[in-house]
C-alpha positions in Angstrom: -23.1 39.6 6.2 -22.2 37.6 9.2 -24.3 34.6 10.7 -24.7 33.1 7.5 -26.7 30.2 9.8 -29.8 32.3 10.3 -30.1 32.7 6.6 -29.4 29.3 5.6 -31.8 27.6 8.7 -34.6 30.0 7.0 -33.2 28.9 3.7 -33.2 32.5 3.0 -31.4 34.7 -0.1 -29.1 37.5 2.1 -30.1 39.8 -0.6 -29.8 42.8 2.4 -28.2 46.5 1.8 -26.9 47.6 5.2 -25.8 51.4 6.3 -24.4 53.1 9.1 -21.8 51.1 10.3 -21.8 50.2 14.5 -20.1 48.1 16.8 -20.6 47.7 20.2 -17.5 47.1 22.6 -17.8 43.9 23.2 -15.6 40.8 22.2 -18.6 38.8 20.7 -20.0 40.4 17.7 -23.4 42.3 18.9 -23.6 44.7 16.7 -23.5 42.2 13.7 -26.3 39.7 15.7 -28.6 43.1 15.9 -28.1 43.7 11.9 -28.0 39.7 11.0 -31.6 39.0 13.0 -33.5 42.0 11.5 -32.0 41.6 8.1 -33.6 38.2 8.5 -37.2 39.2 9.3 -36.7 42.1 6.2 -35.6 38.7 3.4 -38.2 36.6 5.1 -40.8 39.6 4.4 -39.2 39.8 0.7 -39.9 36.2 -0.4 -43.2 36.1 1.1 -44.3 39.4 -0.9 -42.7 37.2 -3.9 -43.8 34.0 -3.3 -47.2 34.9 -2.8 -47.8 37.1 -5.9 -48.6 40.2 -4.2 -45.2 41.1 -5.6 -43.4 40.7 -9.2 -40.6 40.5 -7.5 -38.8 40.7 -4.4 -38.5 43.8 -2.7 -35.2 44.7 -1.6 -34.6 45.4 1.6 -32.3 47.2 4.1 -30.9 47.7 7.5 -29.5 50.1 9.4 -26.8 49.5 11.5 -27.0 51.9 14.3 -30.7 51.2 14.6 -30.5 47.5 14.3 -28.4 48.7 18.0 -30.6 50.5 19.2 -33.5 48.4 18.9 -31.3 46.0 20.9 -31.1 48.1 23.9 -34.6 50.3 23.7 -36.8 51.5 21.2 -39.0 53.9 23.6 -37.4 57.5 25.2 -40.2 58.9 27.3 -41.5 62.3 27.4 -41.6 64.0 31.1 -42.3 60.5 32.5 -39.7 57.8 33.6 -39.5 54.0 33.2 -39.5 51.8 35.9 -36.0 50.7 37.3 -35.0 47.2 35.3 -33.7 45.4 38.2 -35.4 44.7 41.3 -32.8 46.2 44.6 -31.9 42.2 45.2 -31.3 41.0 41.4 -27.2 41.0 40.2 -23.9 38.7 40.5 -22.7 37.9 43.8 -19.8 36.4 44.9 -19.7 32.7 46.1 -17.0 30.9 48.1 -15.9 29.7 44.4 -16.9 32.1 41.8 -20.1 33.6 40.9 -24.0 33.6 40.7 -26.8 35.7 38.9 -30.0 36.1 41.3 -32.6 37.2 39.2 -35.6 38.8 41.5 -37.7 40.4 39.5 -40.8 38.7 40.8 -42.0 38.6 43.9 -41.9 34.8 43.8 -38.5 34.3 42.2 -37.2 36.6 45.1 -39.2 34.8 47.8 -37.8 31.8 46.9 -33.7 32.7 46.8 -34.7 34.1 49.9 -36.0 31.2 51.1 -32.7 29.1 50.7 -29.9 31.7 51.7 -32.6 32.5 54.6 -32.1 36.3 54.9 -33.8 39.4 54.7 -34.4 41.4 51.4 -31.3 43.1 51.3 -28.3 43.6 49.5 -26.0 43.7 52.1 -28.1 40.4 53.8 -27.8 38.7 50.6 -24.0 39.2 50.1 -23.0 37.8 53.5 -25.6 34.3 52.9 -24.2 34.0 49.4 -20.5 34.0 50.2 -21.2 30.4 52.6 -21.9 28.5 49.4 -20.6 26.9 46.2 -22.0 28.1 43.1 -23.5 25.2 41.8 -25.0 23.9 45.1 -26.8 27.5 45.8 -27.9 27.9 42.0 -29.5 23.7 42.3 -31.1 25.1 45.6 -32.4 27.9 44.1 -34.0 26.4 41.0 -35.4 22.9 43.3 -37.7 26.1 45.6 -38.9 27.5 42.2 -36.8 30.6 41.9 -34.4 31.5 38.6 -30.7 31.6 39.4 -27.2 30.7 37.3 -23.6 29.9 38.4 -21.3 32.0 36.1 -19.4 29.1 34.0 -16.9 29.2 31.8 -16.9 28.0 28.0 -14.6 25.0 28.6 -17.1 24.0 31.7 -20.7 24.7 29.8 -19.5 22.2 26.7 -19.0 19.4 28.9 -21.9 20.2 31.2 -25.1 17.5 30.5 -26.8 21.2 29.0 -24.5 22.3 27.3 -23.8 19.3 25.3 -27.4 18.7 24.5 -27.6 22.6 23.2 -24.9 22.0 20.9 -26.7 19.2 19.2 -29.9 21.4 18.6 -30.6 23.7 15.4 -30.8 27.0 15.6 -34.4 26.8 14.4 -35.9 23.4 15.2 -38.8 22.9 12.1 -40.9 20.1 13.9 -42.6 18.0 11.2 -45.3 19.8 8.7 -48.5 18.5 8.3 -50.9 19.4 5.1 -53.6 22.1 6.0 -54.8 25.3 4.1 -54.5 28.6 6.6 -57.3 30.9 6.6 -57.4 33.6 4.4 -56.6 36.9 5.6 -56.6 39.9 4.5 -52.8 40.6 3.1 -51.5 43.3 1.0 -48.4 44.4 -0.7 -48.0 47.2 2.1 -49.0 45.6 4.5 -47.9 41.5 3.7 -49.2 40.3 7.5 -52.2 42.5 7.4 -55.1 40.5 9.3 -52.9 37.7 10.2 -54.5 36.6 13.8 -51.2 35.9 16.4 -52.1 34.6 19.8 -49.6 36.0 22.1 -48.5 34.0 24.8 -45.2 35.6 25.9 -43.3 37.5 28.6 -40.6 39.9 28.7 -38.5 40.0 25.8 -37.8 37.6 23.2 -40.8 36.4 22.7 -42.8 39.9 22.9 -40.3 41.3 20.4 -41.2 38.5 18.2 -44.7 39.6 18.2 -43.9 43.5 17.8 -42.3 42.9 15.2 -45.1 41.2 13.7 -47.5 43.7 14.6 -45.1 46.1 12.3 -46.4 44.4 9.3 -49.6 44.2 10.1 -50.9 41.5 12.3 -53.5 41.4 14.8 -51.7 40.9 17.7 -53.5 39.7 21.1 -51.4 39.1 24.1 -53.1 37.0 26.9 -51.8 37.7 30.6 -53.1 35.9 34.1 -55.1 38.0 36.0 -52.4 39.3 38.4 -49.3 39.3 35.9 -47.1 42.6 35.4 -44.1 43.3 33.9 -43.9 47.8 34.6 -40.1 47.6 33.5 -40.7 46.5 29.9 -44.3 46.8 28.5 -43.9 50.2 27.4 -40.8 48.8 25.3 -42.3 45.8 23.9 -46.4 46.4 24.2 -46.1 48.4 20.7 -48.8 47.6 18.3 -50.7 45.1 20.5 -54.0 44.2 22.1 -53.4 43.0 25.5 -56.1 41.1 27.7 -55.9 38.9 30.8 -57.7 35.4 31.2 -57.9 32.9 34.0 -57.3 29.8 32.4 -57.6 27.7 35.5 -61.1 28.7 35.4 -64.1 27.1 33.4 -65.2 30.7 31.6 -61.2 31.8 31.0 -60.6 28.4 29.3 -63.8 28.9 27.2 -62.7 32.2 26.2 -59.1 30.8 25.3 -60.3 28.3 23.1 -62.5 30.1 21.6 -59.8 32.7 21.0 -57.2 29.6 19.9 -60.0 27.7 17.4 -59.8 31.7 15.7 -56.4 32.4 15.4 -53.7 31.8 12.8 -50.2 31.5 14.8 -49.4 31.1 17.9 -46.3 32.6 19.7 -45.3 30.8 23.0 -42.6 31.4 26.0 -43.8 29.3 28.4 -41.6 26.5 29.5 -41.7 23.5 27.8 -44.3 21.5 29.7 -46.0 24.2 31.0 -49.3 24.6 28.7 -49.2 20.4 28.6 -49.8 21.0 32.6 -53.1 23.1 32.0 -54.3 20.7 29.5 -53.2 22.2 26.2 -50.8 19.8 25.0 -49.9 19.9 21.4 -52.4 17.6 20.4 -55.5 19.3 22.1 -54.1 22.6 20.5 -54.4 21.1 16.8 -57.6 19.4 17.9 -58.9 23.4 18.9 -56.8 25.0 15.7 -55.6 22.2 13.0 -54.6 25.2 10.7 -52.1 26.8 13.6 -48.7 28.1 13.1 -46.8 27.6 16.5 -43.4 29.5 17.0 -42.1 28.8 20.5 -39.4 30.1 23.3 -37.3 27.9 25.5 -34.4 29.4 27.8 -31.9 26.5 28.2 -33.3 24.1 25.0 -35.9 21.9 24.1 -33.7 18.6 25.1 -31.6 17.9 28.2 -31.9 17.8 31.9 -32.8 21.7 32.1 -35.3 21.6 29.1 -38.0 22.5 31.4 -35.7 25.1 34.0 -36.8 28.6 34.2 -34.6 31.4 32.6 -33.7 34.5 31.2 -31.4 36.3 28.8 -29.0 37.5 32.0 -29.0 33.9 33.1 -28.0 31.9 29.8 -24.7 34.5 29.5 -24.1 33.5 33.1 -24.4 30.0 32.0 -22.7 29.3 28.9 -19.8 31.1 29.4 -20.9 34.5 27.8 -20.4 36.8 30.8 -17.0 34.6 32.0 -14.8 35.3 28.7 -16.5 39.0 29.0 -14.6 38.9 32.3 -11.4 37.8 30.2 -11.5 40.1 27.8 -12.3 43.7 29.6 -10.1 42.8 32.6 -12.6 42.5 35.0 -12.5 40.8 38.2 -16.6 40.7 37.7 -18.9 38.6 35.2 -19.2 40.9 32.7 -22.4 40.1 30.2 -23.3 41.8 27.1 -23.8 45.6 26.7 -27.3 44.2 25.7 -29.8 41.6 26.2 -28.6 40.3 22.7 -29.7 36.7 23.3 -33.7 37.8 23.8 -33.8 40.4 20.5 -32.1 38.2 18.6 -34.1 35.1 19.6 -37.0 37.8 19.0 -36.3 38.7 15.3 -35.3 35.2 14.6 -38.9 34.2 15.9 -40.5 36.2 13.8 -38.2 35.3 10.9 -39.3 31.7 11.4 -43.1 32.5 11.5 -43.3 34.4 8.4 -41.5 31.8 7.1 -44.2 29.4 8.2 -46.7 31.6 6.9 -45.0 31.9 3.2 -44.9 27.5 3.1 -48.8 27.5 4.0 -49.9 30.0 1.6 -47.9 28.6 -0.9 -48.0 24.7 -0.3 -51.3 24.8 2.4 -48.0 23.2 4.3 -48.3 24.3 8.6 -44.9 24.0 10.3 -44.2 24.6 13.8 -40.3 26.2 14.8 -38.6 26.0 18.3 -35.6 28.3 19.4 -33.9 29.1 22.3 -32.0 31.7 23.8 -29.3 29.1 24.5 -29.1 27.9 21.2 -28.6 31.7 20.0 -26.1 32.2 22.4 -24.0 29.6 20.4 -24.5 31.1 17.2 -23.2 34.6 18.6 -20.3 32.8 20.3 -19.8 30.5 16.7 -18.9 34.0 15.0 -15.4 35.4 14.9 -14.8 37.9 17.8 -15.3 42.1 17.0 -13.9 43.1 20.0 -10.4 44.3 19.9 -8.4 43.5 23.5 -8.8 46.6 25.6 -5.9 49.2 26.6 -7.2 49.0 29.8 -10.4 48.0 32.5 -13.6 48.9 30.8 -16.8 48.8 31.7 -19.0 47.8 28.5 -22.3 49.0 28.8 -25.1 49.9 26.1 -22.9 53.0 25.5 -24.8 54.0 22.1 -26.5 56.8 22.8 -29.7 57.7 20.7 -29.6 61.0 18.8 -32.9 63.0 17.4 -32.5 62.0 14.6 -33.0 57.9 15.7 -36.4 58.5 16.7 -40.1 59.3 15.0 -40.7 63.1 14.5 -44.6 62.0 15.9 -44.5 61.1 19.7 -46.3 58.2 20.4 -49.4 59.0 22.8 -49.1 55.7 25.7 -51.4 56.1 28.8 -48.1 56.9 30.6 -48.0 60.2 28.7 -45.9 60.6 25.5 -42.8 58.9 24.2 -40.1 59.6 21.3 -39.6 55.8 19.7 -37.2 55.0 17.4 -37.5 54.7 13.9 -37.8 51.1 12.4 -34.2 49.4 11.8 -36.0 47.8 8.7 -36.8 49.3 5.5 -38.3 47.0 2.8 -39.7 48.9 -0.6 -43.4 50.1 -0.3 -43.9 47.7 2.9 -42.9 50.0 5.4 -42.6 48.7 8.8 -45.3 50.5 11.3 -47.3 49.9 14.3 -51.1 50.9 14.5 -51.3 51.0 17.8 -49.3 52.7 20.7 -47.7 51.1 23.5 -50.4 49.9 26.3 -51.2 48.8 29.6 -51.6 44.6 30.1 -55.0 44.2 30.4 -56.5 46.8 28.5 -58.4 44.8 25.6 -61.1 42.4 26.1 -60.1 38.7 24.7 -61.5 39.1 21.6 -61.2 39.3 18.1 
């Protein structure tokens, strides 16, 4: 199996039986990332069955292929009812006077502020004219400085001498910051269901982070997701909202902080994406969180990496291909005159499933040795690990135009729709198969919001 790195940062046995060959047409290796990252939640699964006792042995697990894929792109097909467009009319690549940048618009205040420098009106056509006056890195520094999320498209050679770049390459792929001795609560595992009562705080947006927690919530775990008041994300949650409880809390307000620490001082792990300082700015730091929880499993999300001059800069998966050279040698290698990213956002699932390969990791050390360890990863730091790996993409015959070009069959999804209160939806079968621990969600697909913040 490729990416031997995931399995030997986990310190991991590859003991994984995969089927149904796929490849996306790409030149890095997707197909093999998708496989690689859930074969890695299935062995971390495995040992903690064994390790625990609640198995003689470890179970053996497998992956399929053309799921693993699938998952990547998305896991729900609705039923007479359509998803939300992904990108907002403004978001894409534009052409500077020399080379490229990614806007990514999404939200209102990520658009208001691009705006805001190229000083134009919400348009396509507006924003094509204001981008073509400016260099790359000057309108991507402008951008970031008025709080909005841009990247310049670089190349390889540029993004490993860039200040980031070189501070990314000397990071881990999973950072273990250092254990301390503390017994977990008890909860209530079993052999079908090894995460079964295990309480996750979910603090994440998007994608990498909320597949983390899906995936958790697969195996059992009571997953709550904590939103602001106002926060949406229509183009996703139906994908990624599988299995969870999701609430909303104030926490710059006396009773929403009340609520969150009571909510913290109860739970077992918590899963974060929020840029590095930013729960240190509402007054949880790491030391008031162990204060609140001393037993707590942390698992967090950084775009760019936890060091360097853009440890704290806002991004996304789109953005870090841009960045690190990803979507210029796609460029190269399909002919294109155009950054040309991944078929998928590889960097967020990936960095999803290697989340939640870390935390039940984490979980395994403190039921075994009462040991808590805390593990950082970043979409950057996965994006070297794909790029580390030996090409799959033959040189095409001519342009392409890579794209997500699997296309799910009957047979790829559940023969039971899945009832969401945006009417019913086909989703796909699980990837993952481990031996009498199947891999299920409880819960359907919901609206942000729609739990109290409870227990």
């Amino acid at each position: 199996m490729k990416f031997a790195e995931i399995f030997t940062s986990l310190e991991l046995d590859q003991n994984v039986e995969l089927s149904n060959s796929f490849q996306f047409q790409s030149y890095y290796s997707v197909s093999s990332l998708a496989s690689s990252s859930i074969a890695a939640v299935g062995c971390a699964i495995s040992e903690l069955l064994k390790t625990t006792g609640m198995r003689a042995s470890a179970p053996s697990v497998e992956v399929d292929q053309t799921l693993s894929s699938l998952w990547f792109a998305h896991s729900i097909r609705p039923v007479q009812w359509n998803m939300p467009p992904v990108w907002d009319a403004v978001a894409g690549d534009y052409e500077t006077k020399d080379g490229w940048i990614k806007l990514h618009t999404n939200l209102d205040h990520h658009k208001a502020a691009a705006l805001s420098v190229l000083d134009c009106k919400a348009s396509r056509e507006s924003v094509e004219s204001a981008v073509r006056e400016w260099n790359s890195d000057d309108l991507e520094g402008q951008i970031v400085d008025a709080g909005g999320v841009a990247a310049a498209m670089r190349s390889r050679e540029e993004w490993l001498v860039h200040p980031q770049g070189i501070a990314v390459q000397q990071e881990p792929l999973i950072s273990w910051q250092a254990s301390r001795k503390q017994a977990m609560r008890q909860w209530s595992a079993t052999s079908a269901r090894p995460l079964n009562g295990l309480r996750v705080l979910d603090l994440t947006r998007v994608l990498a982070g909320p597949v983390c927690t899906r995936t958790l919530a697969g195996f059992g775990a009571d997953v709550l997701r904590i939103d602001p008041l106002l926060w949406e994300e229509p183009n996703v949650v139906p994908d990624i909202s599988l299995g969870k409880r999701c609430a909303r809390l104030d926490l710059k307000s006396e009773h929403g902080r009340e609520l969150f620490e009571g909510l913290l001082a109860n739970a077992d792990m918590l899963v974060h994406g929020y840029r590095a300082d930013a729960l240190e700015q509402l007054g949880y730091g790491l030391e008031v969180r162990q204060q609140i929880a001393p037993s707590l499993i942390e698992v967090s999300l950084d775009a760019y990496g936890w060091g360097g001059p853009w440890a704290t800069r806002r991004g996304f998966d789109s953005l870090v291909q841009m960045s690190c050279g990803i979507a210029h040698q796609g460029m190269k290698w399909a002919r294109r005159n155009v950054p040309t990213p991944l078929p998928v956002q590889a960097l967020d699932h990936a960095t999803g499933y290697l989340m939640a390969a870390a935390a039940i990791k984490a979980v395994t050390e403190a039921r075994v040795k009462n040991k808590i360890s805390n593990a950082q990863l970043s979409l950057a730091r996965t994006a070297e690990l794909l790029i580390s790996e030996p090409s799959a993409g033959k040189e095409p015959s001519a342009e392409i135009k890579p794209s997500a070009e699997i296309k799910p069959s009957a047979e790829h999804y559940s023969e039971i729709q899945e009832q969401t209160p945006w009417g019913p939806a086909l989703r796909l079968k699980p990837a993952l198969t481990i031996k009498n621990a199947p891999m299920q969600w409880a819960l359907p697909a919901c609206n942000l919001g729609s739990s109290n913040p409870e227990w």
